[in-house]
C-alpha positions in Angstrom: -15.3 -18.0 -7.8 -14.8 -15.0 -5.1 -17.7 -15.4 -3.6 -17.2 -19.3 -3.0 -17.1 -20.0 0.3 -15.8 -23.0 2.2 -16.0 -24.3 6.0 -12.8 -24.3 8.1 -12.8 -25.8 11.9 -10.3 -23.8 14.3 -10.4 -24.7 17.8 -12.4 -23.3 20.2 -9.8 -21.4 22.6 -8.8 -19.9 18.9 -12.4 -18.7 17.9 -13.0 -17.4 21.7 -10.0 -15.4 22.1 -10.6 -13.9 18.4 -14.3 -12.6 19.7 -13.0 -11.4 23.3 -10.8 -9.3 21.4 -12.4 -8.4 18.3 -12.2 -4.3 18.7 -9.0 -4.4 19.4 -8.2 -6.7 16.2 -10.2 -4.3 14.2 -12.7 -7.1 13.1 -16.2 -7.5 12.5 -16.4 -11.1 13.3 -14.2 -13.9 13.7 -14.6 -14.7 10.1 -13.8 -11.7 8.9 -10.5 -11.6 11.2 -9.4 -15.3 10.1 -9.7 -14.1 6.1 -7.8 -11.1 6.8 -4.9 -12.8 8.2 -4.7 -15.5 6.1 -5.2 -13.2 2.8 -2.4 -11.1 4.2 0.1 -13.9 5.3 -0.8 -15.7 1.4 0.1 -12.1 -0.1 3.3 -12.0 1.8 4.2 -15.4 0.7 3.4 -14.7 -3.3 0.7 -17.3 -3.2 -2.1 -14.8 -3.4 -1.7 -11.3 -6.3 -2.4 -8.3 -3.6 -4.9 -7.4 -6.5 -8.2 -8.7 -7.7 -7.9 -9.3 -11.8 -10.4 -6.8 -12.2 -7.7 -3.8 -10.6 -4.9 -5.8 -12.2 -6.7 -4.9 -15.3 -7.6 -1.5 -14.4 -3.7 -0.3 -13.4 -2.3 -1.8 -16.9 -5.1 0.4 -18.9 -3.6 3.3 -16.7 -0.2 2.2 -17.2 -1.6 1.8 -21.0 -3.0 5.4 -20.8 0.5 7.0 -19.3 2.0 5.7 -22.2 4.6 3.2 -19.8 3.1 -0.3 -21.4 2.5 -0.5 -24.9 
């Protein structure tokens, strides 16, 4: 399901100010800059874990393996 994509329209002036500025927004593309923001502003919110299951799962083994979760 991660690798699901769908198509979002942003306006133009959006998209063309996004690429004039791209190195200076640290992104690859405007795709790339759009997810980031909108993974990050979802995180803030609570609507989106700030980890994938598969490292949710990884830090409660480790928790598991301290000895702090039973």
């Amino acid at each position: 399901m991660m690798n699901e994509k769908n198509t979002v329209e942003i306006p133009e002036s959006i998209a063309a100010a996004i690429e004039a500025h791209r190195q200076e927004l640290g992104a690859d593309s405007i795709q790339a800059f759009v997810v980031s923001v909108l993974t990050d502003h979802l995180r803030r919110l609570g609507f989106l874990s700030a980890y994938t299951e598969e490292e949710e799962a990884e830090v409660e083994q480790r928790l598991r393996d301290l000895g702090y979760v039973d």
